[in-house]
C-alpha positions in Angstrom: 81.4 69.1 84.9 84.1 69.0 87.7 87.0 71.7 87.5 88.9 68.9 90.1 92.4 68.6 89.4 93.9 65.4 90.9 98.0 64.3 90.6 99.2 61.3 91.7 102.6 61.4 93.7 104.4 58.5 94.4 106.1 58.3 98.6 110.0 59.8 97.2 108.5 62.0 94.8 106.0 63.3 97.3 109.4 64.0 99.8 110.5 66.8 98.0 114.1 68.5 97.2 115.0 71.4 98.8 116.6 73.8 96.7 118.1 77.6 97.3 119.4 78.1 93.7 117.8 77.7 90.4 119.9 77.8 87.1 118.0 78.6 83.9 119.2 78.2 80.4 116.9 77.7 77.1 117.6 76.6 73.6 114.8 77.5 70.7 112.2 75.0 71.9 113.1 74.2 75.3 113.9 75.6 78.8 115.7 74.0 81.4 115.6 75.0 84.7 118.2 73.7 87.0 117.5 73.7 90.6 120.6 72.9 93.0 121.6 73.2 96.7 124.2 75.9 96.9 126.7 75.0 100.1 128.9 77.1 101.7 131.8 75.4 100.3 130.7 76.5 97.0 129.8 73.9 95.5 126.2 73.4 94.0 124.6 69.8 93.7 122.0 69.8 90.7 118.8 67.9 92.6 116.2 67.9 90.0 116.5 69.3 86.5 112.7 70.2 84.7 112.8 70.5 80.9 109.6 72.3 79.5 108.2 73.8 76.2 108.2 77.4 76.3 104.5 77.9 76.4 104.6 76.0 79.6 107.6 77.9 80.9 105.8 81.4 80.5 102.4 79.5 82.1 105.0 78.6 84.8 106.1 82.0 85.5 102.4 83.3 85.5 101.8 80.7 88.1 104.4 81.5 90.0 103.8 85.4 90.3 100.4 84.8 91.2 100.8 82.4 93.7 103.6 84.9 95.6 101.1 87.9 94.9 98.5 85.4 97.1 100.9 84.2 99.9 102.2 87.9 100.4 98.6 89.0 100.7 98.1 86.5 103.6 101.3 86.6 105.4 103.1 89.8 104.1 105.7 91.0 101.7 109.0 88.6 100.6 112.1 90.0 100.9 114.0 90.4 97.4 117.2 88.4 98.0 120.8 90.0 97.7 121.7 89.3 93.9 121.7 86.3 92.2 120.8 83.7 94.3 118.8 82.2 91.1 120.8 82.8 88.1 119.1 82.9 84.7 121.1 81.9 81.9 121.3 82.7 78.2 120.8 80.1 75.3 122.4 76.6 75.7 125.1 76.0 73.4 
């Protein structure tokens, strides 16, 4: 039994956003997580909104922390960022 995991990714999808601010709100059985591009102008665009169960959000942050933990053992420790570049947010109304 293979333990391959295989995604397909269509040529836009596969292009990426880039995004340097993430907004994240939740209701009872949801969380969104916004991600934008904050400009200097300050203004944010919104380039990709995910909307996820919160089983998969918590999976998510697990992920997340142990991916970091493995880049930062390769190529050294992140920098925490100045306050609130990403902004978590309370229940949605």
């Amino acid at each position: 039994m293979s333990n391959e995991f295989r995604l397909d990714i269509d040529k836009d999808t596969a292009k990426g956003q880039y995004s340097n601010l993430a907004v994240i709100s939740h209701t009872p059985t949801e969380f969104f997580i916004d991600f934008a591009l904050a400009q200097p102008q300050g203004v944010s665009q919104v380039v990709a909104r995910i909307i996820t169960n919160p089983r998969h959000a918590k999976a998510l942050a697990h992920s997340l922390l142990d991916n970091i933990r493995k880049y930062e053992e390769k190529f050294g420790e992140i920098p925490d960022m100045p306050q609130s570049p990403t902004i978590s947010g309370g229940p949605q109304a």
